[in-house]
MITORPA-574379 format. One record per residue (C-alpha): x, y, z. Coordinates in steps of 0.001 Angstrom, whole numbers, always signed. Example, Ala and Ser with C-alpha at 12.3 -4.5 7.8 and 13.67 -1.06 7.14 Angstrom:
BEGIN
         x         y         z
    +12300     -4500     +7800
    +13670     -1060     +7140
REM end
This chain:
BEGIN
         x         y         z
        +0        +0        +0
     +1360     +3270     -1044
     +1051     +6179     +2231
     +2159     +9711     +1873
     +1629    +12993     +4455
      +473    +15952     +3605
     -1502    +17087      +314
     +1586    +18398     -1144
     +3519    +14906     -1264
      +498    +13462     -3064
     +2057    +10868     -6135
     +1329    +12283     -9735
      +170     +8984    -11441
     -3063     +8017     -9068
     -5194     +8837    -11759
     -9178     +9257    -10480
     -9798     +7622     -6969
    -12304     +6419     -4709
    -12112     +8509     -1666
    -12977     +7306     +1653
    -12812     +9708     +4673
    -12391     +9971     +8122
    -10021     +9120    +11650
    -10496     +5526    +11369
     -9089     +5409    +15029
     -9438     +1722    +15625
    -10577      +228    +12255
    -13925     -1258    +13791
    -15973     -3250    +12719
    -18570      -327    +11806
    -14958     +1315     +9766
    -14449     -2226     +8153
    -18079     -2113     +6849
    -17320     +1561     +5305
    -13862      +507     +3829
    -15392     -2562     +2972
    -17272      -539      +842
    -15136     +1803      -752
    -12992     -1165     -1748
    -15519     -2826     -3612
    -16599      +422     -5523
    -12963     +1088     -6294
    -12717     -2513     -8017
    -15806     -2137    -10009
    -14698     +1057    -11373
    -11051      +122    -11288
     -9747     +2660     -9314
     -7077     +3236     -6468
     -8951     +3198     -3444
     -7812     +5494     -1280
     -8320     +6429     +2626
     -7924     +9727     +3827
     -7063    +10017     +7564
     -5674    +12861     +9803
     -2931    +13501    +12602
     -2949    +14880    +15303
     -6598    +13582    +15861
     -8962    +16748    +15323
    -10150    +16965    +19032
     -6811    +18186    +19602
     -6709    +21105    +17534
    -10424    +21823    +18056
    -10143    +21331    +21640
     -6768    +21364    +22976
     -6113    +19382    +25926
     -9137    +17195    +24811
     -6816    +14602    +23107
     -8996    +11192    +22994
     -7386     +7669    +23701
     -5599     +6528    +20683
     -6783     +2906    +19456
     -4376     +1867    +16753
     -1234     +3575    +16076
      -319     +5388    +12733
     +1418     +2393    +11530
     -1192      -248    +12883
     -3936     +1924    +11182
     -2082     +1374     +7517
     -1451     -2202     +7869
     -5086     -2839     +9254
     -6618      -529     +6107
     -3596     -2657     +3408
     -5372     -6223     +5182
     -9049     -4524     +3819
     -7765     -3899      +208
     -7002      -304      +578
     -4466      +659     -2285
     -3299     +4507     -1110
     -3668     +6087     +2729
     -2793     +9824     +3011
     -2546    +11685     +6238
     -3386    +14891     +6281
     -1973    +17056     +9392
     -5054    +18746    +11291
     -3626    +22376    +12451
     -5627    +24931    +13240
     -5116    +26528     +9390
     -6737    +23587     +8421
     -9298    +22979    +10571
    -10700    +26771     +9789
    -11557    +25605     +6078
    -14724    +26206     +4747
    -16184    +22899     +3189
    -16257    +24394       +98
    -12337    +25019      +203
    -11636    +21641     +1545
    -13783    +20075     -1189
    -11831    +21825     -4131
     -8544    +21571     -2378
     -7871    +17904     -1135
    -10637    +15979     -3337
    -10581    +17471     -6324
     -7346    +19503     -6547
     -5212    +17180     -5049
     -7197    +13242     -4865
     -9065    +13785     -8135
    -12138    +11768     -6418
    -14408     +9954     -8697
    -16559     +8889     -5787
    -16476     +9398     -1973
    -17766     +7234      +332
    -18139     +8394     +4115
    -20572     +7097     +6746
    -23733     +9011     +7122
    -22726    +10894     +9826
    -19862    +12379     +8316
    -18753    +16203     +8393
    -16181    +18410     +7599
    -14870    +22119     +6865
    -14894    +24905     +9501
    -17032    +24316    +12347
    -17839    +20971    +10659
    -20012    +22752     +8479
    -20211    +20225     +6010
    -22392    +17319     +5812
    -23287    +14422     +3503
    -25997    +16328     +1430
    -23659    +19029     +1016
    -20933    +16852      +282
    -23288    +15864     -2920
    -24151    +19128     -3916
    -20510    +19821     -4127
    -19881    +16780     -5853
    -22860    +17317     -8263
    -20297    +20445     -9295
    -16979    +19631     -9492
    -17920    +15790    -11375
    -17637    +13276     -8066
    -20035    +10979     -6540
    -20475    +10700     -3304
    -21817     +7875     -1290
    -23299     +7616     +2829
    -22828     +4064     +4510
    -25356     +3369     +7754
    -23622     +3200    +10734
    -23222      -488    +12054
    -24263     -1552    +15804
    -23126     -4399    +17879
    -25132     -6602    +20650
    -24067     -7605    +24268
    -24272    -11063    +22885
    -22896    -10362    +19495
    -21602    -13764    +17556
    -19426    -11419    +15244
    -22292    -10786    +12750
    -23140     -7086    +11572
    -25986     -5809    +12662
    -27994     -2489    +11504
    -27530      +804    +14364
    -31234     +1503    +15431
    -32191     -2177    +16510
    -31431     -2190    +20066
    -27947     -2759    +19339
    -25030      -725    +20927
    -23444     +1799    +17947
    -20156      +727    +17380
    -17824     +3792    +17961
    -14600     +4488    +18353
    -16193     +6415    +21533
    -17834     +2976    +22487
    -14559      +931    +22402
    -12206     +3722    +23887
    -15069     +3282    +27072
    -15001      -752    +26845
    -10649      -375    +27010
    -10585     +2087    +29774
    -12728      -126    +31938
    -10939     -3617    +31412
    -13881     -5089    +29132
    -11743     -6782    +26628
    -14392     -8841    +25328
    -16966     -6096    +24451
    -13838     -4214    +22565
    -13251     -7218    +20739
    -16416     -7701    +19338
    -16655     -3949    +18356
    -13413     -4198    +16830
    -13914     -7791    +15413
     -9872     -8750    +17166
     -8173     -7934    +20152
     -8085     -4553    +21474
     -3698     -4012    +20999
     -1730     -1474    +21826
     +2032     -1024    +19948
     +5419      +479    +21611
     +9111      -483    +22201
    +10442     -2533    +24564
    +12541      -856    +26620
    +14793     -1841    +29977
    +13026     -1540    +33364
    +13862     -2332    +36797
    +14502     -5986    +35785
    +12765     -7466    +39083
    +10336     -9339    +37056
    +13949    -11571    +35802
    +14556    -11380    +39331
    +11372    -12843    +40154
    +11758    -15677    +37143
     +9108    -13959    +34992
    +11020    -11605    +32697
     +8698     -9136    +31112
     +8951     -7162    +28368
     +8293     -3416    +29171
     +6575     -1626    +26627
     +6512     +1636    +26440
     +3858     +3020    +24631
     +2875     +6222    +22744
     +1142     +9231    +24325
     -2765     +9173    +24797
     -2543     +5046    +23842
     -5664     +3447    +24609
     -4215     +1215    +27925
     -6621     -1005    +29474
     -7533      -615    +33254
     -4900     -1549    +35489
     -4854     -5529    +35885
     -3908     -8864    +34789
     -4874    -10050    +31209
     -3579    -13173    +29241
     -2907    -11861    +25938
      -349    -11875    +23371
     +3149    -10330    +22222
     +3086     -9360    +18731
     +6494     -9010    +16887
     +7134     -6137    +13953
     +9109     -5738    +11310
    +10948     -2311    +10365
     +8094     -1407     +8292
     +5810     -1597    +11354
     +4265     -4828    +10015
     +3036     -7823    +12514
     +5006    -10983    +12419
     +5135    -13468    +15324
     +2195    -13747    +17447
     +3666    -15094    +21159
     +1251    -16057    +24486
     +1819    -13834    +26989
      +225    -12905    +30662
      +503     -9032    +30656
      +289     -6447    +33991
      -938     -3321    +33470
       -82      -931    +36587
     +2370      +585    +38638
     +3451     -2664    +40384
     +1659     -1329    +43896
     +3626     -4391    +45760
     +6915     -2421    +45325
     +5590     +1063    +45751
     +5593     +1822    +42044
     +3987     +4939    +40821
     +4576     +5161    +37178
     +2439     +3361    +35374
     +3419       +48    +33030
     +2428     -2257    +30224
     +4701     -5606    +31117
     +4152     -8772    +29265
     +5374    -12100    +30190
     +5828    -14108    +26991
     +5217    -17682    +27647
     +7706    -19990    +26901
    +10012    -17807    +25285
    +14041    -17063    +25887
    +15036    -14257    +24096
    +16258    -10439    +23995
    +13612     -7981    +22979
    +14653     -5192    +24182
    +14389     -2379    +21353
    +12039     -4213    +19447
     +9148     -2923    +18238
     +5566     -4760    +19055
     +2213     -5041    +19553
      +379     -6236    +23051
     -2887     -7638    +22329
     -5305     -8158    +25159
     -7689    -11030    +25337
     -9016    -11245    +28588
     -8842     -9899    +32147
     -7886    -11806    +35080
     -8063     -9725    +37445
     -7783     -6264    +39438
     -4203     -4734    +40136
     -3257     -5555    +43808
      -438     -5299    +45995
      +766     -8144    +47993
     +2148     -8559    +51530
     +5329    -10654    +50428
     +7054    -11666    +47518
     +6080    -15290    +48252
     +2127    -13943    +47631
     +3149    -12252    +45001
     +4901    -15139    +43117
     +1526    -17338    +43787
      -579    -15328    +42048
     +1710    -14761    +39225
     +2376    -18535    +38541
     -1949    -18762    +38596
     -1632    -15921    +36278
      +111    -17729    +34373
     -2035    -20951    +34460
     -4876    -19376    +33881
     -3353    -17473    +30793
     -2611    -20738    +29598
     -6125    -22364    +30447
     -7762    -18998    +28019
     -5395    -19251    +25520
     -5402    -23182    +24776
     -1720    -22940    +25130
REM end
């Protein structure tokens, strides 16, 4: 998949695209459906399908100090979009001389001056321009101008019991949002993210060297530190998994791992950690860059009175990882 930043670094040979819009912060399943979409509209008209996205995220910029929890990382977001059948992914950078641009303006400037849009396919909420201004109809109008379709998707819903299969928003079903998911994360419900998202919530980062008692202890742990305003679960104990990368940001090997979220309260820690314990691995990761996927909560974050406690729970931590993960 081809990926450029900014308007101005735009290749000269895309030809007339399909456009598809928006922050795509977690590529849910309700995103999936969308891009899903624009995909198959690009292939019957054989066009580059191309997804527009934006950094920082525009809460930022419109609200500063309102920065949301990130779900997928720059990086993750492109591979995520490539695995859909997306052919191009531009970022545009949100600053405030963008955010102030009229719909009109944004319209002639990025799809038409820049994209050359054949058709644009956005979900039916969508909006954009100054003030978000702009809205699906008048995205049409616009279009019905300057020689572009323009297509609105329904929003997608998910059900407490959800098997995995799409449902329509507006039949009792929960909306799938990036909102939604960001709320599922922060309080530990791993399961209810997953079925929004349709895999396990993950969150990406370098390894980097701690203060090594977990090799002390005879559970090294990988330390991950992550980027700012990552979507981190609630403090706890989850079995998950350890995700390898290449240099191009791209997932390789998937590990087992039981992974702490916290500030180790047992040893009066106070910054707070993402630490996973690959199972049944002996290696050196430090520098690496990966992914920690989270499939299931064990339990709360507690501290212990001993290290002897301590080391019981952590080997039933690691059982029970084990037990979830069929490993």
């Amino acid at each position: 998949m081809r990926r450029w930043r900014g308007l101005e670094a735009t290749p000269g040979d895309l030809g007339r695209t399909v456009v598809t819009i928006g922050m795509y912060d977690g590529v849910h399943r309700g995103h999936q459906k969308l891009i899903g979409a624009a995909v198959a509209r690009a292939r019957a008209m054989r066009r580059p399908c191309l997804l527009v996205t934006f950094d920082p995220h525009p809460a930022e910029v419109v609200r500063p100090g309102s920065h949301p929890a990130i779900l997928t990382s720059m990086d993750r977001k492109a591979e995520l979009v490539a695995e859909l059948g997306v052919d191009a992914m531009c970022v545009l950078p949100f600053t405030p001389g963008f955010m102030r641009l009229a719909p009109g303006t944004f319209t002639h400037t990025v799809l038409v001056e820049h994209l050359h849009a054949a058709l644009v396919v956005v979900g039916e909420n969508f909006t954009y321009g100054h003030r978000a201004a702009g809205t699906v109809d008048t995205l049409r109008a616009e279009g019905r101008r300057f020689g572009f379709a323009v297509e609105g998707i329904a929003l997608a819903g998910v059900s407490q019991d959800d098997d995995g299969s799409d449902t329509g928003a507006g039949d009792g079903s929960v909306t799938i949002s990036s909102t939604y998911i960001r709320a599922c994360v922060a309080a530990g419900d791993m399961g209810s993210a997953a079925r929004a998202l349709g895999r396990p919530h993950r969150v990406d980062g370098v390894v980097v060297r701690g203060h090594r008692r977990g090799r002390e202890l005879g559970y090294p742990t990988a330390n991950v530190e992550t980027p700012p305003f990552t979507a981190i679960p609630a403090d706890g104990v989850y079995a998950g998994h350890l995700v390898t990368r290449d240099s191009e940001g791209v997932s390789r090997d998937r590990c087992p791992a039981a992974v702490s979220v916290g500030t180790n309260p047992t040893f009066q820690g106070s910054r707070r950690t993402v630490e996973a314990f690959v199972l049944d691995y002996d290696g050196d990761l430090y520098g690496e860059h990966v992914g920690v996927e989270f499939a299931q909560r064990l339990r709360p974050m507690a501290a212990f009175p001993d290290v002897d406690a301590l080391l019981a729970q952590m080997a039933n931590d690691v059982a029970e990882t084990r037990q979830i993960l069929g490993v």
